[in-house]
PDB file of N, CA, C and O in Angstrom:
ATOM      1  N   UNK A   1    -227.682 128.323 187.666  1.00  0.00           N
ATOM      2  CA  UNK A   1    -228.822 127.419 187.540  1.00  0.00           C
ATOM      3  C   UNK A   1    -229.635 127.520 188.814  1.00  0.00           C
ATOM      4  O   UNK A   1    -229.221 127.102 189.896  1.00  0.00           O
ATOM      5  N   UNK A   2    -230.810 128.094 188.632  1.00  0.00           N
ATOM      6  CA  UNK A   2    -231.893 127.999 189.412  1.00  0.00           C
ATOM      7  C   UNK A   2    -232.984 127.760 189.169  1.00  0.00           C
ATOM      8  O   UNK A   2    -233.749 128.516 188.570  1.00  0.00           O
ATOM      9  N   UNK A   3    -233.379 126.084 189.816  1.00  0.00           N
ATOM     10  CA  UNK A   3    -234.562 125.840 189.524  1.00  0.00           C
ATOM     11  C   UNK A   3    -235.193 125.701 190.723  1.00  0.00           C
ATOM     12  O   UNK A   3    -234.682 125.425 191.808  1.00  0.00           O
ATOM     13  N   UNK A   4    -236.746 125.983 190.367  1.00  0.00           N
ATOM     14  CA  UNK A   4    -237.186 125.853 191.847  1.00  0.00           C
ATOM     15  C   UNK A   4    -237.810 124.628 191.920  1.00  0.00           C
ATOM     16  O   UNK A   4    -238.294 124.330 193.013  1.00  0.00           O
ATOM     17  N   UNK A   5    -237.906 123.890 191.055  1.00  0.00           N
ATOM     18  CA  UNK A   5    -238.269 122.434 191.167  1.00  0.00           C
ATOM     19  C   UNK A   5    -236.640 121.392 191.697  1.00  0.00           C
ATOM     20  O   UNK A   5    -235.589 121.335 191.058  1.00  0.00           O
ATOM     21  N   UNK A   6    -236.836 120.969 192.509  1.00  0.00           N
ATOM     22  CA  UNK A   6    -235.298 119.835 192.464  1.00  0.00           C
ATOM     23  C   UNK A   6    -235.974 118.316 192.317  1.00  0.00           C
ATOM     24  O   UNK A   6    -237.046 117.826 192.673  1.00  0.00           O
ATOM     25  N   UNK A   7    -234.717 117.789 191.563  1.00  0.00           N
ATOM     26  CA  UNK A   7    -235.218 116.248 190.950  1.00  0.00           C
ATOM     27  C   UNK A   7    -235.504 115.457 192.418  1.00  0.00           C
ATOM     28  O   UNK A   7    -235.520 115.936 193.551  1.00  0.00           O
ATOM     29  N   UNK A   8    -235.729 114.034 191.961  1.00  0.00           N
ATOM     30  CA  UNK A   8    -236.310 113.229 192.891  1.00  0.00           C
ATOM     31  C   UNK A   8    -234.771 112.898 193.807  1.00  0.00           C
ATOM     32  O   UNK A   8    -233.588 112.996 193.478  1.00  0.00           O
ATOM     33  N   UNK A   9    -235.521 112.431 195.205  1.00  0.00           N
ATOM     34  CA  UNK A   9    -234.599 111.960 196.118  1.00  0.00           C
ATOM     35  C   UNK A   9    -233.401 111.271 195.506  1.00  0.00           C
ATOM     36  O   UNK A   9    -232.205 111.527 195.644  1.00  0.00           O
ATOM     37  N   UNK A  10    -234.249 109.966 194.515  1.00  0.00           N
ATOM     38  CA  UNK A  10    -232.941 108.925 194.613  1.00  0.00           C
ATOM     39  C   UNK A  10    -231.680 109.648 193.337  1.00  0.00           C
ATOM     40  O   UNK A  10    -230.553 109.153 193.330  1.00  0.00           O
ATOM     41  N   UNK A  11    -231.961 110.609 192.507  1.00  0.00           N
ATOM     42  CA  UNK A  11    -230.630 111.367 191.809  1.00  0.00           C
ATOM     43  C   UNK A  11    -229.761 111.497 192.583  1.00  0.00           C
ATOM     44  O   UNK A  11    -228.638 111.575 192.085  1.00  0.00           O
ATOM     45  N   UNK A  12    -229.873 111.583 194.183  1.00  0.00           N
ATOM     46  CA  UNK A  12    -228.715 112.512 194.973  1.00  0.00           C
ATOM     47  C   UNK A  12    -228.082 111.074 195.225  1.00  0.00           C
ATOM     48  O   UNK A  12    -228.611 109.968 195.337  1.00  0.00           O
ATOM     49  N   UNK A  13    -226.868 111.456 195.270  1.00  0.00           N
ATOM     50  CA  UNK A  13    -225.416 110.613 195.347  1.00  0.00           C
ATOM     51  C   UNK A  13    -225.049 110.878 197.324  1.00  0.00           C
ATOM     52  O   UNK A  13    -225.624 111.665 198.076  1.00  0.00           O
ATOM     53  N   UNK A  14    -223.750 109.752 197.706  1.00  0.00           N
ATOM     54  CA  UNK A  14    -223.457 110.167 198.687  1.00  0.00           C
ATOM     55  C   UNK A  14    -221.918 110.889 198.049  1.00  0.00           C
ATOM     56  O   UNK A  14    -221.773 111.000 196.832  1.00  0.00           O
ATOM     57  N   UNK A  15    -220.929 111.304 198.938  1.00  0.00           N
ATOM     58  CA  UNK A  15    -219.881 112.323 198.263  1.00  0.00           C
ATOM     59  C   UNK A  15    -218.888 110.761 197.623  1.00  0.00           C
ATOM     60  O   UNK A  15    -218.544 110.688 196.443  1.00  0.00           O
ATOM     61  N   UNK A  16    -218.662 109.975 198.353  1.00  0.00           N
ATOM     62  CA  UNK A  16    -217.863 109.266 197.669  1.00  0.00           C
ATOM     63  C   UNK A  16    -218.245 108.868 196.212  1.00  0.00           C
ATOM     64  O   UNK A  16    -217.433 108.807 195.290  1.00  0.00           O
ATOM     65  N   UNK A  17    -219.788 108.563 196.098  1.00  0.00           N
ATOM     66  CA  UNK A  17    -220.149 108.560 194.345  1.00  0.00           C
ATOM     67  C   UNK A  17    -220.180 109.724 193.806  1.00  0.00           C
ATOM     68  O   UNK A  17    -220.250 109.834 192.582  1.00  0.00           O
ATOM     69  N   UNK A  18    -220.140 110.610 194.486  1.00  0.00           N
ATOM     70  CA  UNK A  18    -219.729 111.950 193.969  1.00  0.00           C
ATOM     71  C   UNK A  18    -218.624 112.181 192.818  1.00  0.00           C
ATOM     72  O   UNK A  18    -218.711 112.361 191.603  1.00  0.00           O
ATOM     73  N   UNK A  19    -217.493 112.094 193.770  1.00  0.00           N
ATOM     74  CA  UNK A  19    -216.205 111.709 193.669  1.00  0.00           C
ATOM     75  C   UNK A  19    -215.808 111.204 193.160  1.00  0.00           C
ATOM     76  O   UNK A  19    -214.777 111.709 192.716  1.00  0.00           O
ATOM     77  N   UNK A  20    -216.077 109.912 192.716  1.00  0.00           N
ATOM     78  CA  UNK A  20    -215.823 108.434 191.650  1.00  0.00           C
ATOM     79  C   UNK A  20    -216.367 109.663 190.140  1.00  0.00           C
ATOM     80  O   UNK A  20    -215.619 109.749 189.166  1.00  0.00           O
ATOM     81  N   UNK A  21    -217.271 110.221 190.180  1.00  0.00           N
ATOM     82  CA  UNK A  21    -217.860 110.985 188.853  1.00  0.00           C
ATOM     83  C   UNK A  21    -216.881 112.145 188.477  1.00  0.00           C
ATOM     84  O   UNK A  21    -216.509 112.480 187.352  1.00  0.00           O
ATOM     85  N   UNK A  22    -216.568 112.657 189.649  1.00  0.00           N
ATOM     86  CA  UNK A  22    -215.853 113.616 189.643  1.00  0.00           C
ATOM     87  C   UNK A  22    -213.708 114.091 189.424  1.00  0.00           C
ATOM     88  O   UNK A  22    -213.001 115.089 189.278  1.00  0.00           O
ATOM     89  N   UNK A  23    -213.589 112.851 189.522  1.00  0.00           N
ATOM     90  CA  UNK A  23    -212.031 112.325 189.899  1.00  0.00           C
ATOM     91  C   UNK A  23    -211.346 113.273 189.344  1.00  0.00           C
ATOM     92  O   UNK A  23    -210.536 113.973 189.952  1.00  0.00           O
ATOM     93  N   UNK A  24    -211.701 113.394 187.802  1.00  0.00           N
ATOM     94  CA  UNK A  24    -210.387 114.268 186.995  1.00  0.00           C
ATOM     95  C   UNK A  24    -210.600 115.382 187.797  1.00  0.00           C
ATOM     96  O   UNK A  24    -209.552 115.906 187.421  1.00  0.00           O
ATOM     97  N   UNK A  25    -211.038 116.178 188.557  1.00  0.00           N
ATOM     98  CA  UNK A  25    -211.154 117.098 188.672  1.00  0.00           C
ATOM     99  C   UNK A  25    -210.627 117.381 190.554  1.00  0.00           C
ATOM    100  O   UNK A  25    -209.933 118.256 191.072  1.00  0.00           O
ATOM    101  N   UNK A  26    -211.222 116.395 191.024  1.00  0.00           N
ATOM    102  CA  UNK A  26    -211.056 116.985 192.368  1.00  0.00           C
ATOM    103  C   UNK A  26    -210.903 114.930 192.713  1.00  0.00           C
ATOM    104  O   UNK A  26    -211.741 114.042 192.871  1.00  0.00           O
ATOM    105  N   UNK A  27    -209.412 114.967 192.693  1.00  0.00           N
ATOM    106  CA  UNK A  27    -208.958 113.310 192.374  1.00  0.00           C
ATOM    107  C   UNK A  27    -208.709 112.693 193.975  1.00  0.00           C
ATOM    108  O   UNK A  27    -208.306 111.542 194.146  1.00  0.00           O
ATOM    109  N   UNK A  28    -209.039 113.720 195.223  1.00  0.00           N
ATOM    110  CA  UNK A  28    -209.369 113.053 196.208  1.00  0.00           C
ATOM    111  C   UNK A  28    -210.165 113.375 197.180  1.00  0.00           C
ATOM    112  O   UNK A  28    -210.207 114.549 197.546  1.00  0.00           O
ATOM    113  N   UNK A  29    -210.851 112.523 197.711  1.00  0.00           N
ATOM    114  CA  UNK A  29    -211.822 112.612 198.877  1.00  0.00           C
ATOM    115  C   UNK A  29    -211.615 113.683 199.466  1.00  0.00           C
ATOM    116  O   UNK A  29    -212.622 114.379 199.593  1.00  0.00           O
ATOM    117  N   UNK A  30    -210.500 114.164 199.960  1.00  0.00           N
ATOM    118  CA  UNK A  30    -210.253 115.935 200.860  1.00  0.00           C
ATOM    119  C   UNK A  30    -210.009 116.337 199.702  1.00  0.00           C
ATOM    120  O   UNK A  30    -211.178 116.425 200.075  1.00  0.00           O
ATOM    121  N   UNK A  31    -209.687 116.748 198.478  1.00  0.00           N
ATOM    122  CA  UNK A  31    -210.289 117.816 197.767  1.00  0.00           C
ATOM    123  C   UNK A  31    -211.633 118.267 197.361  1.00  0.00           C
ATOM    124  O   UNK A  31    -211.767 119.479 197.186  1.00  0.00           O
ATOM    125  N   UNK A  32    -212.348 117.726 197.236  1.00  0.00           N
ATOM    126  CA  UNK A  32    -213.603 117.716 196.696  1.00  0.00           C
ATOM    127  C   UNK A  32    -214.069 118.331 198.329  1.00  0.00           C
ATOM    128  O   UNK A  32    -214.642 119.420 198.310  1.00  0.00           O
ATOM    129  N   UNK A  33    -213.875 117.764 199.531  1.00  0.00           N
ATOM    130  CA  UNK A  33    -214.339 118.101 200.735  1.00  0.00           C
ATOM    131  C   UNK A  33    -213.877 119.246 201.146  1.00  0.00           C
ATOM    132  O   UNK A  33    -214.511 119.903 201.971  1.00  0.00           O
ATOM    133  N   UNK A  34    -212.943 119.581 200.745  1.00  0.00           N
ATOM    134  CA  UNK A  34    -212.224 121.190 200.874  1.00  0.00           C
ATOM    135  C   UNK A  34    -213.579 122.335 199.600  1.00  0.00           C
ATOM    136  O   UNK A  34    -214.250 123.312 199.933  1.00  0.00           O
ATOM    137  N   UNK A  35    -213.517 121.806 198.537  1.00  0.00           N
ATOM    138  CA  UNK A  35    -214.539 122.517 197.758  1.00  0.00           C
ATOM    139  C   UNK A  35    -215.824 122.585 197.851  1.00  0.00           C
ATOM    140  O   UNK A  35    -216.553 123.419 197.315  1.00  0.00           O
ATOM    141  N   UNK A  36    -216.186 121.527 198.676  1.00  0.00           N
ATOM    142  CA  UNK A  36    -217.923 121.230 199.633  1.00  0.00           C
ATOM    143  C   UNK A  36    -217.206 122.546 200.268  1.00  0.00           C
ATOM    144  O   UNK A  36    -216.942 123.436 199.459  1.00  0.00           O
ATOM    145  N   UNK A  37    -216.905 122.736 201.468  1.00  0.00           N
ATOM    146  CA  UNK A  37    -216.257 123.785 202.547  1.00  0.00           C
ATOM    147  C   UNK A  37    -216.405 124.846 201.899  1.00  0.00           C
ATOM    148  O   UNK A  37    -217.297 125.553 202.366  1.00  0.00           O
ATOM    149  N   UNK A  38    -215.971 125.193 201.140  1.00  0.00           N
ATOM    150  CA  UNK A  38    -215.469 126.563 200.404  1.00  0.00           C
ATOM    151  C   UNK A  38    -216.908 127.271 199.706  1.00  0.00           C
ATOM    152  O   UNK A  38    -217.124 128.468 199.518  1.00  0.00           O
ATOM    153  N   UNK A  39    -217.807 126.082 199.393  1.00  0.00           N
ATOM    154  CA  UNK A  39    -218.879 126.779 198.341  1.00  0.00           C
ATOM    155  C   UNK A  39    -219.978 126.451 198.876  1.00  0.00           C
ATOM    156  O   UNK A  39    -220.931 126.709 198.141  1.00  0.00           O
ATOM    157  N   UNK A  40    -220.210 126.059 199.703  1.00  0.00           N
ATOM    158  CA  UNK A  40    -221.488 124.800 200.166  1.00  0.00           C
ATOM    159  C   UNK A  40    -222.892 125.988 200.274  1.00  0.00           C
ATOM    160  O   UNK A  40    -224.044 125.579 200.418  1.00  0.00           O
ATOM    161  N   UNK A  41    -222.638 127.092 200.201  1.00  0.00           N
ATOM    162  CA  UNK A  41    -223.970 127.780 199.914  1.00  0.00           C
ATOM    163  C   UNK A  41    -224.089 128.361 198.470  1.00  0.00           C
ATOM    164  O   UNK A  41    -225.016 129.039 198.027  1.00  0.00           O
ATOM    165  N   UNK A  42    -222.967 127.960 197.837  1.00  0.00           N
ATOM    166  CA  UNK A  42    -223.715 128.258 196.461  1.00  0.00           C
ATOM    167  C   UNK A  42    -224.226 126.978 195.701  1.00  0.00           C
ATOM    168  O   UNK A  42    -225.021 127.009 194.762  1.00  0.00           O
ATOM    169  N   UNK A  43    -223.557 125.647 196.335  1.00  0.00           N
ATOM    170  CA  UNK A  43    -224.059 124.537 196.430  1.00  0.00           C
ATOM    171  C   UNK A  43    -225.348 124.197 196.713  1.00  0.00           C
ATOM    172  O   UNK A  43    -225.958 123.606 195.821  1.00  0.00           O
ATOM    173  N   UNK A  44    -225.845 124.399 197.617  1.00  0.00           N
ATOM    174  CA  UNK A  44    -227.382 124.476 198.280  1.00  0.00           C
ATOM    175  C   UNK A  44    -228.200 125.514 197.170  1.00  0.00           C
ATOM    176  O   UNK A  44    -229.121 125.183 196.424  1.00  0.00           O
ATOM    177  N   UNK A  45    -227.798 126.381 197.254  1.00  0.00           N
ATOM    178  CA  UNK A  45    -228.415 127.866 196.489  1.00  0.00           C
ATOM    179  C   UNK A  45    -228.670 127.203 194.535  1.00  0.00           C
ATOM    180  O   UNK A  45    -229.639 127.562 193.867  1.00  0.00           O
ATOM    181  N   UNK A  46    -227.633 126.298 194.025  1.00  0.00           N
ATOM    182  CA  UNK A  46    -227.828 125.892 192.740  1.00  0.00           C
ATOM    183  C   UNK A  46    -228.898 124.325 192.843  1.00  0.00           C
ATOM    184  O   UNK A  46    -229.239 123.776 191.795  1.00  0.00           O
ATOM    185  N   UNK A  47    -229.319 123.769 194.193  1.00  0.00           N
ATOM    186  CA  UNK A  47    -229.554 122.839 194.264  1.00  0.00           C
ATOM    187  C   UNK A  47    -228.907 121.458 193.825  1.00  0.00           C
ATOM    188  O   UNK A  47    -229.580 120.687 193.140  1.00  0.00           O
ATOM    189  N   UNK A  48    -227.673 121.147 194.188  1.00  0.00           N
ATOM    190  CA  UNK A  48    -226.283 120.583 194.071  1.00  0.00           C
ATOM    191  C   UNK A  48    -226.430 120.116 195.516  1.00  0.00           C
ATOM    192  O   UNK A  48    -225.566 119.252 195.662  1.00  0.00           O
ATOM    193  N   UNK A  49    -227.031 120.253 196.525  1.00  0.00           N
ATOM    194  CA  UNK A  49    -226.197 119.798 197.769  1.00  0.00           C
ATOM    195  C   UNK A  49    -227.423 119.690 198.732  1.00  0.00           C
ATOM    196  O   UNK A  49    -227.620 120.681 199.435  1.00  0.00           O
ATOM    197  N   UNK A  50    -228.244 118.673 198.862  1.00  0.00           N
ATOM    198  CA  UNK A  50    -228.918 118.818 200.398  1.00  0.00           C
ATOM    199  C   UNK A  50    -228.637 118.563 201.275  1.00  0.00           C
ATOM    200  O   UNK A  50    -227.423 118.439 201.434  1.00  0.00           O
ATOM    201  N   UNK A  51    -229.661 118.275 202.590  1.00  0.00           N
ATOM    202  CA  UNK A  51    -228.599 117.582 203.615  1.00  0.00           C
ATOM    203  C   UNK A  51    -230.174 116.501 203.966  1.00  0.00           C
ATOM    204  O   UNK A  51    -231.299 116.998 203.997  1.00  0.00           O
ATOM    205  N   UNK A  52    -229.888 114.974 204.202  1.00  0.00           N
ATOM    206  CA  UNK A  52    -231.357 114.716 204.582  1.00  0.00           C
ATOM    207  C   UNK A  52    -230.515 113.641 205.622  1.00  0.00           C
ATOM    208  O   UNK A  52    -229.357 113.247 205.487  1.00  0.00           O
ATOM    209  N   UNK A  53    -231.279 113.375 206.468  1.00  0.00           N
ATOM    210  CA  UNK A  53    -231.071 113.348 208.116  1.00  0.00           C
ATOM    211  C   UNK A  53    -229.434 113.492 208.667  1.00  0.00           C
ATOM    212  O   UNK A  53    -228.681 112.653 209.160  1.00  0.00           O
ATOM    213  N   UNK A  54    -229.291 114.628 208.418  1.00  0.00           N
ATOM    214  CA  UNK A  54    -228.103 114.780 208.979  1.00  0.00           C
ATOM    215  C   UNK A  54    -227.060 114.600 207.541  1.00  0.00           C
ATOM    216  O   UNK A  54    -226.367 115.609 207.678  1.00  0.00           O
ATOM    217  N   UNK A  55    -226.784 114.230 206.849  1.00  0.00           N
ATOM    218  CA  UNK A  55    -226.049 113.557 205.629  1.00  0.00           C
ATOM    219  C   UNK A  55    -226.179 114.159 204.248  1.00  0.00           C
ATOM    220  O   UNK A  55    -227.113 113.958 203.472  1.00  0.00           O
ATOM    221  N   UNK A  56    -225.168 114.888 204.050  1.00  0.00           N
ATOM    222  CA  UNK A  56    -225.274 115.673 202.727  1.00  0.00           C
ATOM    223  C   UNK A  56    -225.100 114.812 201.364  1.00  0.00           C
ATOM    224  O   UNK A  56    -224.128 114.132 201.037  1.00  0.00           O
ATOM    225  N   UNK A  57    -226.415 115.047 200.600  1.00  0.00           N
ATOM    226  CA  UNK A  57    -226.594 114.601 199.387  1.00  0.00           C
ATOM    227  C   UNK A  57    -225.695 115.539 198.133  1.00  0.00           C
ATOM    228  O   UNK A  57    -225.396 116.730 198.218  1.00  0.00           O
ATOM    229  N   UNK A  58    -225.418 114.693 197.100  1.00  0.00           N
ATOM    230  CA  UNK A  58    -225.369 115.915 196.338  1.00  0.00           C
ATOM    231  C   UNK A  58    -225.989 115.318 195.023  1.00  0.00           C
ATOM    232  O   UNK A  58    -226.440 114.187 195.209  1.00  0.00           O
ATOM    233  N   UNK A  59    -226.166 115.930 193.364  1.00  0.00           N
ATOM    234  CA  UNK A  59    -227.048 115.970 192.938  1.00  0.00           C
ATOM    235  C   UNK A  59    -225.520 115.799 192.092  1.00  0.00           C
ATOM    236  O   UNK A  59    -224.563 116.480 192.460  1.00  0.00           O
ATOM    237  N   UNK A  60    -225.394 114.854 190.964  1.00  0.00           N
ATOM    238  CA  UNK A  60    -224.231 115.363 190.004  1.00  0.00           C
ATOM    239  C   UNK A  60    -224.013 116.254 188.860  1.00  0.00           C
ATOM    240  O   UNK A  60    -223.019 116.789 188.368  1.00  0.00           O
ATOM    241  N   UNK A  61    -224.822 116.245 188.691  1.00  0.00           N
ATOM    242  CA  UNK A  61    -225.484 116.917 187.515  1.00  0.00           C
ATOM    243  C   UNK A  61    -225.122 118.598 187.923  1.00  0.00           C
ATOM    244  O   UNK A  61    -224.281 119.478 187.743  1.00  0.00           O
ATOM    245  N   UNK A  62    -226.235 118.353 188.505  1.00  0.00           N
ATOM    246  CA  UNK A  62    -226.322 120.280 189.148  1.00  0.00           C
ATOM    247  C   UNK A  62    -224.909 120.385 190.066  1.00  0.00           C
ATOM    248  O   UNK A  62    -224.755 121.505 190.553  1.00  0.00           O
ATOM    249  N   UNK A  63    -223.925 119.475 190.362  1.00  0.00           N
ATOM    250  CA  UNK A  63    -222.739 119.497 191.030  1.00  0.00           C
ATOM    251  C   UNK A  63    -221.446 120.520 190.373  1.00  0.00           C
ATOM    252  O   UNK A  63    -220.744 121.496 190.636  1.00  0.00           O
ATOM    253  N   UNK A  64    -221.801 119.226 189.062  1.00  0.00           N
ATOM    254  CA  UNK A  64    -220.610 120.033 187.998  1.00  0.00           C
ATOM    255  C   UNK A  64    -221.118 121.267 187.533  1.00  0.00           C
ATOM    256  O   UNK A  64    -220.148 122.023 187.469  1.00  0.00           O
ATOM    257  N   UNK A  65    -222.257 121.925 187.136  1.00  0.00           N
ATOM    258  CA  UNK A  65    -222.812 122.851 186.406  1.00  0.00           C
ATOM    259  C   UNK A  65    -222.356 123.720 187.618  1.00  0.00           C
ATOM    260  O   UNK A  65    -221.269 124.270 187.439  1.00  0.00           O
ATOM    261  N   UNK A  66    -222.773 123.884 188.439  1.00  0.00           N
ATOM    262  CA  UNK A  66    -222.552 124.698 189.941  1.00  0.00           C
ATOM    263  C   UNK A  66    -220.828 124.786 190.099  1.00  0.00           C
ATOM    264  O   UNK A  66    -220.209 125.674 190.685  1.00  0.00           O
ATOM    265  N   UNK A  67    -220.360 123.805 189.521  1.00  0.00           N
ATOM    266  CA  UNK A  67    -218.676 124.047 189.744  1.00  0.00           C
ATOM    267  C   UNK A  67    -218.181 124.496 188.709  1.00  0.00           C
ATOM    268  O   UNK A  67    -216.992 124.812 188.741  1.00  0.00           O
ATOM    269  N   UNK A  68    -218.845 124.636 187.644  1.00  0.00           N
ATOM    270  CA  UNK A  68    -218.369 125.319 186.450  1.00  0.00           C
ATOM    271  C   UNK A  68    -218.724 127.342 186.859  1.00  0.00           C
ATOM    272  O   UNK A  68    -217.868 128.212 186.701  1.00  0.00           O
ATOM    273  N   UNK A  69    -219.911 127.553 187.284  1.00  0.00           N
ATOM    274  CA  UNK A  69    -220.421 128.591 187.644  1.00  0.00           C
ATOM    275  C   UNK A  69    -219.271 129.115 188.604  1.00  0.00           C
ATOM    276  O   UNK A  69    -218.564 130.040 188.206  1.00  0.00           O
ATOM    277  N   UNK A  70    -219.033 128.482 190.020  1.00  0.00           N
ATOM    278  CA  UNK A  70    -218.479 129.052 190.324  1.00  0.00           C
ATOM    279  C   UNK A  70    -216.595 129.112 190.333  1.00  0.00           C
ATOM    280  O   UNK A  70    -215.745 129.703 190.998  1.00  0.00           O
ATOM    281  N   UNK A  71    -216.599 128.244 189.317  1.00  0.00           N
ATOM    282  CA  UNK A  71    -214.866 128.561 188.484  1.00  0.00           C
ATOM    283  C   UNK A  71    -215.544 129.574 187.490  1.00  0.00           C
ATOM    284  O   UNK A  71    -214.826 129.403 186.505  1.00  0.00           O
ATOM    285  N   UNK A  72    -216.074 130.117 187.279  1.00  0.00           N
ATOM    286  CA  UNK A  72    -216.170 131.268 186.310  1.00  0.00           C
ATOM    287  C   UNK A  72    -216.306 132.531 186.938  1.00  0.00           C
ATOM    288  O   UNK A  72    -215.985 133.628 186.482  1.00  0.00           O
ATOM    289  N   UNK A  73    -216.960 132.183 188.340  1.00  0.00           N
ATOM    290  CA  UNK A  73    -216.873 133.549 188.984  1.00  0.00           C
ATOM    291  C   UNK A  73    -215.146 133.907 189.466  1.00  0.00           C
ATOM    292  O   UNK A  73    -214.529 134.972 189.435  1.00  0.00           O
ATOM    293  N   UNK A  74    -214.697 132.435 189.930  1.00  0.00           N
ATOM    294  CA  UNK A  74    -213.827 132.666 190.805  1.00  0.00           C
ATOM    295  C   UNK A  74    -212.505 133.386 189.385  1.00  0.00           C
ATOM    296  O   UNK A  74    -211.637 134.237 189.576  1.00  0.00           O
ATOM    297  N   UNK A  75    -212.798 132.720 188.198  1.00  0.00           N
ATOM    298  CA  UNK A  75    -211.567 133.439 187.250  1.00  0.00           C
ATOM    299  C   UNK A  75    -211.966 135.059 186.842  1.00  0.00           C
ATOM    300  O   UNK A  75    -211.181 135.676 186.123  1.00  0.00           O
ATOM    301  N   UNK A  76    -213.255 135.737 187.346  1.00  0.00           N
ATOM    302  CA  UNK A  76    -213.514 136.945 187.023  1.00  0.00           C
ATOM    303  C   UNK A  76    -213.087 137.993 187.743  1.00  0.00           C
ATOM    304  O   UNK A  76    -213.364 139.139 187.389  1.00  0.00           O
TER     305      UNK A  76
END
């Protein structure tokens, strides 16, 4: 997913509402922060992840789609 438009400011989440969305999947705060770590430029690159003053946003939507993408690369 690449769009070159990204939605409005207030869509972006901080990671803990991230997280609360995300649970089944990455069911604690250092997992999900280990998978920020690991991908965070294909994160940025799907528009999933900004950073605005200092403080990384993320987008949920384009979060999971971007984590589906790259569990599909990573099983290829």
């Amino acid at each position: 997913m690449r769009d070159t438009e990204l939605p409005p400011l207030d869509e972006f989440v901080d990671l803990d509402t991230l997280q609360a969305g995300v649970a089944s999947i990455y069911p604690t705060p250092d997992s999900i922060r280990w998978f920020v770590r690991r991908n965070r430029d294909a994160l940025v690159e799907r528009g999933a992840l900004i950073v605005i003053t200092g403080r990384m946003r993320f987008h949920p939507g384009r979060f999971k789609q971007a984590a589906v993408e790259i569990g599909q690369r990573a099983a290829s």
